[in-house]
C-alpha positions, 0 to 999 in steps of 0.5 A: 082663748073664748074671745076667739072664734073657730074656722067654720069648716075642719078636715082631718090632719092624719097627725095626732098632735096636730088634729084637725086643720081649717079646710084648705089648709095641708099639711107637707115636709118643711122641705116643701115650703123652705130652703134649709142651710146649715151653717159652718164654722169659718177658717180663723182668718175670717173670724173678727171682733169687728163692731157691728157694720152693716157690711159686715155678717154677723156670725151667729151661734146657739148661745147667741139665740135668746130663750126669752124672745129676745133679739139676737145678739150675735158676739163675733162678725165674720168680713165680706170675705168670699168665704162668707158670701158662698155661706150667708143666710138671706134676710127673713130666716128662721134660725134652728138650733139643731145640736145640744138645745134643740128647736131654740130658735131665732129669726132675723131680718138681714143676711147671716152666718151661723156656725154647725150647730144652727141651720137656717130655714128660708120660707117661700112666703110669710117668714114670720108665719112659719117662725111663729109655726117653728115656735108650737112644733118644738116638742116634735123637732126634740122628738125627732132629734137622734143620739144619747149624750148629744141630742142631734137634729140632722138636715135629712130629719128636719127637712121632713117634718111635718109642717102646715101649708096655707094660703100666703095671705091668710098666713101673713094676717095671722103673724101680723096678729101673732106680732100684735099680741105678743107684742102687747104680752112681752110688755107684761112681761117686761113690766114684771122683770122690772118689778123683780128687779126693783124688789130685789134692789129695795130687799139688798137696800134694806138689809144693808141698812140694817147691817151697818146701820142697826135698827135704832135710827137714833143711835149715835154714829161713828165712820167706820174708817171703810168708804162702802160701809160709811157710817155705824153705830158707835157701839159697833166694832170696825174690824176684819173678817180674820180677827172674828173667824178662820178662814176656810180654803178648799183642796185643789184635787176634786174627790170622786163623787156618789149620789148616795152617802158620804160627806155632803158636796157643796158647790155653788149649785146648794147655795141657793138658800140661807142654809145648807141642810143637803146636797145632791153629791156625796165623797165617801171616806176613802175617796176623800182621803184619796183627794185629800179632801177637808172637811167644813165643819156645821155652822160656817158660812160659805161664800163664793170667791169665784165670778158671783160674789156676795152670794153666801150659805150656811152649812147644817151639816158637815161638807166638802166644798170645791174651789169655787168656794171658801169659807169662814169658821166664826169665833166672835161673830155670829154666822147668820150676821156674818153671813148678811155682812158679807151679801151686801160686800160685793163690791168689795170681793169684786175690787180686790179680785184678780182676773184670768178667766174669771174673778178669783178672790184667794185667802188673803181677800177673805182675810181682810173683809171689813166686818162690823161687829155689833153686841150679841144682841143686837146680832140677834135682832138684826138677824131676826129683821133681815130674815123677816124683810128677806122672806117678805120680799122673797114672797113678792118676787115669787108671786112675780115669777109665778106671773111672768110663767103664767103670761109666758103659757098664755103667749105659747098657748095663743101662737099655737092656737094661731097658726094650727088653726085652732081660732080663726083671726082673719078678721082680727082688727087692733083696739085702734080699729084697724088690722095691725100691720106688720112690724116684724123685729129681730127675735129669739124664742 
């Protein structure tokens, strides 16, 4: 923040988080500055799928409102019902999620409706000003909700926290600063997704080459009789997944869990990595054989068969997965290269997937997972490739995750700076030599 000056005078706030505020600011309830409306959830009769229609009100829920300062994306609109007109919330709203996820925000720019769990601030001037102040006190906001299992934030608490109070005009050139250089810093940002994106495109292109085409680029090449895996070695064997290993299937009954011995508990949450070394759960002895639990034995690959597919660990240690998963026992496959053949195998789980709530692959779709089979060796080194390229990549999309942290703190760090006072921006002027105007877009913190 050096490039930045100071306000020339302080006062003290009386608030410790706050310090001291530019002379002429005071610090008041939020009630003093905004109107606040918590929203309700409408009879069903008024809730519909509708298209997006600007006559229409988009009703607007916590999951709608993004953590990643994007737009919100209401799901569900609700008719010009006389219900809905006695419930909207006006245009230049800040939105608070006060149930569950305290302090997620989001502020639009036309009329609304919100379910309970959201209620809606109206500001007396600059909106944008005061969304981007809501942003820095979301640690107070979470300080001041109430309940153990739920957090609750209630009308009454929110109305009186404590909240800035400035000159109209001042608090406008701040947010439109704020609008200018966050702007530029999404973009950053931006820039680094798709970099992630690309990395991980490029590893998957990488390792499915080396799946079904091995590392000699000069091998002689044979179909392999499967549209998605095209041509292979003609070395290499063509066959399903049944006659190369068993098949793994998980009990219906969840066993009683602890934390502290035990057979580990596998779910979708330890499968993060190539392998699985530990869990965070564990099923004892009397509780597994009260759910009637089965035992995966070391060394199989576990897969996903429910919604994400393509994702598949290792077991180091004997576990009992759930039914989010099943598993293949290897007898004439290698489990590392069982496990590359069935990463670059989505489409595949997705194609033959039948849907109720979720996609669900059952036994048979395992069974019959085209698998090539390359000789011993040339698993091995193949295997040895991919672990390479994959940890070369996986290197790259870190150092790219540690980037968007780091320009995220730096966002956080320079709307706080901003609207406490702490640097002083009425003089602000763009690179192109002039103060930037407003240009205020549907956002989610």
């Amino acid at each position: 923040m050096s490039r930045y000056q100071a306000y020339p005078e302080y006062t003290e706030s009386g608030e410790p988080w706050l310090g001291k505020i530019p002379s002429g600011w005071a610090v008041v309830p939020l009630k003093r500055v905004a109107t606040l409306k918590t929203g309700l959830t409408p009879p069903t009769e008024n809730q519909d799928n509708y298209e997006d229609d600007e006559t229409e009100f988009s009703w607007v829920r916590p999951e709608d409102l993004n953590e990643n300062g994007q737009a919100v994306n209401a799901s569900k609109f609700l008719s010009a019902s006389g219900w809905s007109l006695m419930r909207h919330i006006p245009a230049f709203s800040t939105l608070v999620c006060c149930i569950g996820t305290i302090g997620k925000l989001g502020y639009v720019e036309r009329i609304v409706t919100t379910n309970q769990q959201i209620t809606a601030a109206s500001f007396t001037y600059a909106p944008k000003f005061n969304f981007y102040l809501l942003q820095s006190v979301r640690n107070i906001l979470e300080q001041t909700a109430t309940g153990n299992v739920i957090q609750i934030l209630n009308s009454e608490r929110l109305s009186n926290v404590k909240f800035l109070s400035l000159p109209k005009a001042e608090a406008e050139t701040i947010a439109n600063f704020l609008d200018h250089e966050t702007a530029k810093i999404d973009t950053l940002i931006e820039k680094q997704q798709q970099l992630i994106q690309l990395l991980k495109e490029k590893r998957q292109a990488v390792i499915s080459h080396a799946v079904t085409k091995g590392l000699n680029p000069n091998a002689p090449m044979k179909d392999s009789g499967v549209e998605w895996l095209g041509e292979v070695p003609e070395g290499w064997e063509v066959t399903r997944a049944k006659y190369v290993s068993e098949i793994f299937v998980p009990q219906r009954n969840k066993p009683e869990l602890n934390e502290l011995s035990g057979t580990a508990w596998a779910t979708m949450e330890d499968m993060k990595n190539s392998y699985i070394e530990s869990t965070k759960n564990f099923v004892s002895e009397d509780a597994a054989r009260f759910s009637g639990s089965k035992k995966l034995a070391a060394g199989s690959v576990i897969a996903s068969c429910v919604g994400n597919f393509g994702i598949a660990s290792i077991n180091l240690v004997d576990v009992i997965i759930n039914q989010q998963l099943q598993a293949f026992m290897p007898k004439k496959i290698k489990a590392e290269f069982l496990r590359e053949v069935i990463s670059i195998s989505k489409s595949y789980f997705e194609l033959i997937g039948t849907a109720a709530t979720l996609v669900y692959v059952n036994q048979q779709g395992f069974d019959n997972l085209p698998v090539v089979v390359p000789p011993a060796s040339e698993q091995d080194d193949i295997c040895s490739f991919t672990e390479g390229q994959s940890l070369k990549f996986n290197t790259l999309i870190k150092k790219s995750d540690g980037a968007i942290d780091l320009i995220q703190e730096r966002r956080t760090a320079l709307i706080s700076a901003a609207v406490t006072g702490k640097i002083d921006v009425r003089n602000f002027v763009s690179e192109a030599g002039q103060a930037p105007d407003a240009n205020t877009r549907v956002v989610a913190v």
